[in-house]
C-alpha positions in Angstrom: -15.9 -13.7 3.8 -14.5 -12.6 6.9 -12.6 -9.9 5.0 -15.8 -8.2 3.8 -17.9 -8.7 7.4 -15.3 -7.0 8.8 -15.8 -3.7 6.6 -18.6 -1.9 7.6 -17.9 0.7 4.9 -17.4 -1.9 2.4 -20.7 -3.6 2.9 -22.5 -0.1 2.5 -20.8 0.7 -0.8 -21.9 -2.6 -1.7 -25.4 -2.5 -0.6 -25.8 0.9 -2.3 -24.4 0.0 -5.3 -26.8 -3.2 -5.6 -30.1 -0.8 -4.8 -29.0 1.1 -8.1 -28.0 -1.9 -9.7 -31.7 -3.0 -9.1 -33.2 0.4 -9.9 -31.9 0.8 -13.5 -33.1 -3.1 -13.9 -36.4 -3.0 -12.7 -37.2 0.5 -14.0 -37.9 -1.2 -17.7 -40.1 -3.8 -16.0 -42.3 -1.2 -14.2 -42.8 1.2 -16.5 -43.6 -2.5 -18.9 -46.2 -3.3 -16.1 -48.8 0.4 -16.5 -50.6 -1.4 -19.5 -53.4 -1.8 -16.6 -53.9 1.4 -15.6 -54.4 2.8 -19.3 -56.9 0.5 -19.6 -59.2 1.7 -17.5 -58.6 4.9 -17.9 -59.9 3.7 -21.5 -62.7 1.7 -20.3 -63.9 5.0 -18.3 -64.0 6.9 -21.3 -65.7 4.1 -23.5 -68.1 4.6 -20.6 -68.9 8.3 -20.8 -69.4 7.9 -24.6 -71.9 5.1 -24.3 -75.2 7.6 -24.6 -73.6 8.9 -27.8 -72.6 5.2 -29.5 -74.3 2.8 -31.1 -75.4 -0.4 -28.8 -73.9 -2.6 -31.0 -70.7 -0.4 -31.7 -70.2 0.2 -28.0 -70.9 -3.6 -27.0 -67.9 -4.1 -29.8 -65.1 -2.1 -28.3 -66.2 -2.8 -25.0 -65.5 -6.5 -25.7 -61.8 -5.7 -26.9 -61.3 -3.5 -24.1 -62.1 -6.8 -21.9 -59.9 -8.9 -24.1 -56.7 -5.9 -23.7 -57.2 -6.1 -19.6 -57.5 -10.1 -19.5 -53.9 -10.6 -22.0 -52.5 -7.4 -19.6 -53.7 -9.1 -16.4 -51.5 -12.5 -17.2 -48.6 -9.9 -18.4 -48.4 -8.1 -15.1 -48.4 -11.2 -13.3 -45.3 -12.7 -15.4 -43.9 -8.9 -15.0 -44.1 -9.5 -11.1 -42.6 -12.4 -11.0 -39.6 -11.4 -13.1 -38.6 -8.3 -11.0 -38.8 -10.8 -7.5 -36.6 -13.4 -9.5 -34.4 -10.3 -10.0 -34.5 -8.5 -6.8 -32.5 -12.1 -5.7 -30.7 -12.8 -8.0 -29.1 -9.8 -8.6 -27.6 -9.4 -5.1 -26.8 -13.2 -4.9 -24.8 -13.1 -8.2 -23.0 -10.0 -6.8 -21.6 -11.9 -4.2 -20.6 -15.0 -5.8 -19.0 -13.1 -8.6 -17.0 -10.8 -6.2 -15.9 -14.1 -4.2 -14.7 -16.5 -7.1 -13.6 -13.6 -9.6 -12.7 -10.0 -7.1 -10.0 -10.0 -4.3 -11.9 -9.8 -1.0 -8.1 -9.2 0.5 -8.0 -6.1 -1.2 -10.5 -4.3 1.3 -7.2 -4.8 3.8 -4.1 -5.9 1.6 -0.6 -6.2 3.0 0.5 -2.7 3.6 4.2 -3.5 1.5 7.1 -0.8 1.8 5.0 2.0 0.3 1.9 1.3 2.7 4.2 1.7 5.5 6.5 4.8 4.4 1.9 6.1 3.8 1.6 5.1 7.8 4.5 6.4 8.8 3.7 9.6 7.0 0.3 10.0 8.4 1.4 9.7 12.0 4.0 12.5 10.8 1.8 14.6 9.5 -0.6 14.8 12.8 2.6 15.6 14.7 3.8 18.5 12.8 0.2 19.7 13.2 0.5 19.8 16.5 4.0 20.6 16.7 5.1 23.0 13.8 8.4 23.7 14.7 9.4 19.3 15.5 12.4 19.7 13.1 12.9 15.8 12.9 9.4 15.1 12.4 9.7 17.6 9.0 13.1 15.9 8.1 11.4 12.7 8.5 8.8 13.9 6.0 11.0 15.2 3.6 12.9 11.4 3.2 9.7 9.6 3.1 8.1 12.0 0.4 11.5 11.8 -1.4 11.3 7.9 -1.5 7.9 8.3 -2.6 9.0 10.3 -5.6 7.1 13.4 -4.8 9.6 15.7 -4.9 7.9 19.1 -4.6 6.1 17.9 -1.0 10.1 16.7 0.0 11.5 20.5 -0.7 8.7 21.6 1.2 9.4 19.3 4.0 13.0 20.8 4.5 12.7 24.4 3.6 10.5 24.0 6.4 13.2 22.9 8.4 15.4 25.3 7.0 13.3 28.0 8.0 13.1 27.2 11.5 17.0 26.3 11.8 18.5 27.7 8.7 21.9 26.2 9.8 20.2 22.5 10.2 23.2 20.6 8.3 21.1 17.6 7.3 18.2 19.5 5.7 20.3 21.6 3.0 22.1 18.6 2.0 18.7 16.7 1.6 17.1 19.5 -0.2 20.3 20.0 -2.7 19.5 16.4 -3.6 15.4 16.5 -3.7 16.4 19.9 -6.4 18.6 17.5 -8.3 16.3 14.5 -9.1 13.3 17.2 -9.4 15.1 18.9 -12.0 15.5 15.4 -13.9 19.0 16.8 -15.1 22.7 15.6 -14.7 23.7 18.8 -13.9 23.2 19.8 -10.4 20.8 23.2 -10.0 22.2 26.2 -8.8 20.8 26.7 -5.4 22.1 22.8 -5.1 25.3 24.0 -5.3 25.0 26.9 -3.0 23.5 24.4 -0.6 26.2 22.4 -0.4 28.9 24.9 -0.7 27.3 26.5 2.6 27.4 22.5 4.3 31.2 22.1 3.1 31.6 25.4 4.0 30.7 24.7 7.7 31.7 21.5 7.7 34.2 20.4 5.2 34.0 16.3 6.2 29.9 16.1 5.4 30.0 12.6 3.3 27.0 13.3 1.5 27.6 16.9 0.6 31.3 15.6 -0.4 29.5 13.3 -2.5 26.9 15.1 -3.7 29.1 18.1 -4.8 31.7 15.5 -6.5 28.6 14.3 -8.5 27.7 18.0 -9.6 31.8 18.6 -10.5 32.1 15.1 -12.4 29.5 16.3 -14.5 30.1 19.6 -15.2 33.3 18.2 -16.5 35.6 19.7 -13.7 37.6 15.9 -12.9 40.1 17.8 -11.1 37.6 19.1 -8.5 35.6 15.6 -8.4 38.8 13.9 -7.5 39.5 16.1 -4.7 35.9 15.6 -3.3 35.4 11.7 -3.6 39.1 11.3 -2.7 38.3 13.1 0.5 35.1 11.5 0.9 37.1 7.8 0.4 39.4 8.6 2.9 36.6 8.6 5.9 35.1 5.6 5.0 35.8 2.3 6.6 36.6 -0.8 4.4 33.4 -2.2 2.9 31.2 -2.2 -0.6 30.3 1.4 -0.2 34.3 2.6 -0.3 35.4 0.4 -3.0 32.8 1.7 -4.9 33.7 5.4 -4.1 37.0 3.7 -5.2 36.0 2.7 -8.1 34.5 6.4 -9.7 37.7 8.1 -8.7 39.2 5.3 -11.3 36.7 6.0 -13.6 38.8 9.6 -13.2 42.0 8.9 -13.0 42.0 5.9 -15.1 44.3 4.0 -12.7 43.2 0.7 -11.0 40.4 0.9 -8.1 42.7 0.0 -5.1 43.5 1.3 -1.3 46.5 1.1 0.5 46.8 -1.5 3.2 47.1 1.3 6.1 44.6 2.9 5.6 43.1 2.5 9.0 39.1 2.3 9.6 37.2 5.0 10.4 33.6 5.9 11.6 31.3 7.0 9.1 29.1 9.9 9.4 25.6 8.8 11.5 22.3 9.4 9.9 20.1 10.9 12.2 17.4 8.9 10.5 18.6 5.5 10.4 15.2 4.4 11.8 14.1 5.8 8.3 13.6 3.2 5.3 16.6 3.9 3.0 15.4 6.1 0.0 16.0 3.6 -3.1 16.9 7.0 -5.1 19.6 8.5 -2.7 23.2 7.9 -3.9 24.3 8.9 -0.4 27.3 6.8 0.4 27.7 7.1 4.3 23.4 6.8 4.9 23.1 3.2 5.3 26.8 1.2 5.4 24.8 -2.3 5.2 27.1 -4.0 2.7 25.1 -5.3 -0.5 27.9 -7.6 -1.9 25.9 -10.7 -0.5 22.5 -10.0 -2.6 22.0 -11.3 -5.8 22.3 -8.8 -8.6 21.8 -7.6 -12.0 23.6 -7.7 -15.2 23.2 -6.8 -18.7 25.3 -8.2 -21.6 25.8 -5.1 -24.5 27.5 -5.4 -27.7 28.7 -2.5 -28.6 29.4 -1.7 -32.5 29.9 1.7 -34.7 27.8 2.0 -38.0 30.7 1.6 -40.8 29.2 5.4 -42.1 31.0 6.4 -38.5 33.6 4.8 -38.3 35.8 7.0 -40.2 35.7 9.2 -37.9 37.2 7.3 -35.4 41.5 7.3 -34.7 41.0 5.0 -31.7 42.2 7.1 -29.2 38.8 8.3 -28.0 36.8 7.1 -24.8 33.6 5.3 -25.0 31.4 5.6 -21.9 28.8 2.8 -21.8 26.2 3.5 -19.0 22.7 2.4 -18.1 20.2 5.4 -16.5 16.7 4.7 -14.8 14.2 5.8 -16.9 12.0 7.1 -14.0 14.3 7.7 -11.7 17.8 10.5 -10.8 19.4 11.1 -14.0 22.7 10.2 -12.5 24.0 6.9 -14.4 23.5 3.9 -12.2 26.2 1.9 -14.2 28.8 2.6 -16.2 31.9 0.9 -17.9 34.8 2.6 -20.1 36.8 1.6 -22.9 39.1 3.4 -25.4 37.6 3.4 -29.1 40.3 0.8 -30.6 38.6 -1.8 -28.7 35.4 -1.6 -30.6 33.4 -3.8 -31.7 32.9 -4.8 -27.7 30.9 -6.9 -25.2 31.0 -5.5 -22.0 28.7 -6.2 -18.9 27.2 -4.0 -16.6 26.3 -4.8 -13.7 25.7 -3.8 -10.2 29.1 -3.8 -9.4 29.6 -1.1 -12.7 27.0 1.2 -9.7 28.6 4.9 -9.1 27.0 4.7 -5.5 24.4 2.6 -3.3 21.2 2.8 -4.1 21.9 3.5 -7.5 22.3 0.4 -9.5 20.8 -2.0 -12.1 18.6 -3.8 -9.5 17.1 -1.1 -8.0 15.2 0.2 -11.3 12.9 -2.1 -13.1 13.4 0.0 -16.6 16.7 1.3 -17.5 18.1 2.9 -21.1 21.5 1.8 -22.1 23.7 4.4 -24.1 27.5 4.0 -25.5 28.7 7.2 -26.2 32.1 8.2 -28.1 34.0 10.9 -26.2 36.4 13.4 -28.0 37.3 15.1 -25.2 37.1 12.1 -22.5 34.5 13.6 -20.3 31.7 11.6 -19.2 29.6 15.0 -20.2 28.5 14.9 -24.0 29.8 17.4 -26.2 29.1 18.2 -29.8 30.8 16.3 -32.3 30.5 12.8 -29.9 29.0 9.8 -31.3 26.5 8.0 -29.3 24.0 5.2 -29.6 21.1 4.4 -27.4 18.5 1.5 -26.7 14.9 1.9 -25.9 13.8 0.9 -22.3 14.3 -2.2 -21.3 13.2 -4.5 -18.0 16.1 -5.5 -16.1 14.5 -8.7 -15.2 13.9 -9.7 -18.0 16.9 -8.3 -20.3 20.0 -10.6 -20.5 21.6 -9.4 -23.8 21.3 -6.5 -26.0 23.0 -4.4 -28.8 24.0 -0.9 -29.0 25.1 0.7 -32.4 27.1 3.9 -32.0 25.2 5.8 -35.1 24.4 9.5 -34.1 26.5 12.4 -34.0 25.5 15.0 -31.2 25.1 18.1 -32.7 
């Protein structure tokens, strides 16, 4: 109760709404309740015809005329008394309905991480109206719309910035990654690329662009240049989840074991200028938030993995198989991913958020992934005609413990 009394907007809505409620209700019952008034326009007419009728003709209708307004007196009455019943009752049962059956909480519900990236944004927006040039203020924008998925008003945020420092190291490398999940592609976009090849250019030790760039090199099937990248980016990263993991993809490369040497001494990672900021769930940006994850409770996904006997000719058992899971509304990089040569099939493997390529890409952080095993001839992650591959439909992560993939198209 208190919820609603303290919406003045709300109660208006609500009173309107009951007033037409009312109106198309009662409308019926009026028009019902004009019997009376036709009747004596018909009495008055009976009356200027009584000269030209006979007595006993004119005492006749007269009589049923009297009979008509008497039955239409007692209807008006019960017509009057229905439209009052209605006019509270309608209004009461309103109330109780929206009480036991609505969610009066609703008018002012918990504001959750969206409502307060929305807040956060508003206050953002007034100050760029009043100060156009605030270059954090339109970083800050660009990272909030980019967690909120709306990635045209996020390029707009930091070409904005670009335009008013077109050296501004933070915004290209944010806009080279708002173009990538925009373009929904594995393959980073062209001006992506020129992006970061201006950051590295300028400043060949920027942990997201080296990432980033490795990402775009990895799948364009250059493993040489992806190596050199990562490995550079591995080396300036202190111990913790988000190295080993950087660890981890350059295995994936060199198909070695994920391991660093013991000297490798600490060192301090770059500093986001927007720490303050929520994290964006879809940024795969190592050295943005170092908080290690290895604590949280995470998700996993059993897959048997078969070829269809028409296929399996084909095989020698030297080929890779890539298993991977991708988001299927989210960055079309792969947010798990295990390999395995072709002789060991049939396989179960797991993935799982330890199988992740980077933080905030993984398993948990999607509710709907689709999981795809793919037979590589040439052993590059990137499909190429001529590799087998199997895929599942989406599936909840929550709710999926166990599924099977059968390796029964060839890509053309």
């Amino acid at each position: 109760m208190s919820e609603i009394m303290s919406s003045p907007l709300f109660l208006l809505g609500t009173v309107v709404l009951i007033l037409l409620a009312l109106f198309f209700v009662l409308l019926p019952i009026l028009r019902g309740g004009s019997g009376g008034s036709r009747l004596a326009r018909r009495r008055r007419a009976l009356q200027e015809l009584r000269e030209d009728l006979d007595p006993a003709d004119y005492r006749k209708r007269l009589a049923k005329l009297e009979q008509e307004q008497a039955d239409a007196g007692g209807s008006a009455t019960s017509l009057r008394s229905l439209a009052g019943l209605l006019v509270v009752s309608v209004p009461l049962l309103t109330f109780f309905l929206y009480t036991q059956l609505g969610r009066p909480d609703g008018i002012d519900p918990a504001p959750g991480p969206n409502g307060e990236l929305r807040q956060i944004l508003g206050e953002l927006t007034s100050r760029v109206r009043d100060e156009p040039e605030a270059v954090d203020a339109w970083n800050r924008l660009g990272m909030i719309w980019k967690e909120l998925q709306q990635y045209p008003a996020s390029e707009g945020a930091f070409r904005r910035v670009i335009y008013i420092e077109p050296e501004n190291e933070f915004a290209r490398v944010e806009l080279a990654e708002t173009l990538l999940y925009a373009s929904t592609r594995a393959q980073l976009p062209a001006e992506s690329r020129q992006l970061l090849e201006s950051v590295l250019a300028d400043n060949p030790d920027n942990q997201k662009g080296l990432w980033l760039a490795g990402l775009g090199a990895f799948h364009d099937g250059d493993s040489r240049r992806a190596l050199a990248l990562w490995t550079r980016l591995r080396d300036q990263l202190p111990e913790g989840s988000v190295r080993q993991r950087v660890s981890e993809q350059i295995a994936e490369i060199t198909g070695t074991p994920a391991s660093q040497p013991a000297e490798d001494p600490p060192q301090t990672a770059m500093v986001n200028p927007h720490a303050a900021m929520p994290p964006a769930r879809n940024t795969p940006a190592p050295a943005d938030n170092q908080a290690d994850d290895e604590g949280r409770g995470g998700a996993s996904i059993e897959v048997d993995v078969t070829v269809d006997p028409a296929l399996a000719g084909r095989l020698t058992g030297s080929e890779t198989v890539f298993v991977f899971a991708r988001a299927v509304n989210g960055p079309p990089a792969p947010l798990a991913v295990k390999r395995l040569a072709a002789s060991d099939l049939p396989a179960t493997i797991i993935l799982s958020d330890s199988d992740s390529m980077a933080q905030g890409l993984s398993l948990s952080t999607f509710p709907q992934v689709q999981i795809s095993a793919r037979v590589s001839r040439t052993g590059n992650a990137i499909a190429s005609p001529g590799d087998l591959q199997g895929q599942s439909g989406p599936v909840a992560v929550a709710e999926t413990d166990r599924l099977g993939i059968a390796i029964d198209e060839i890509i053309e």
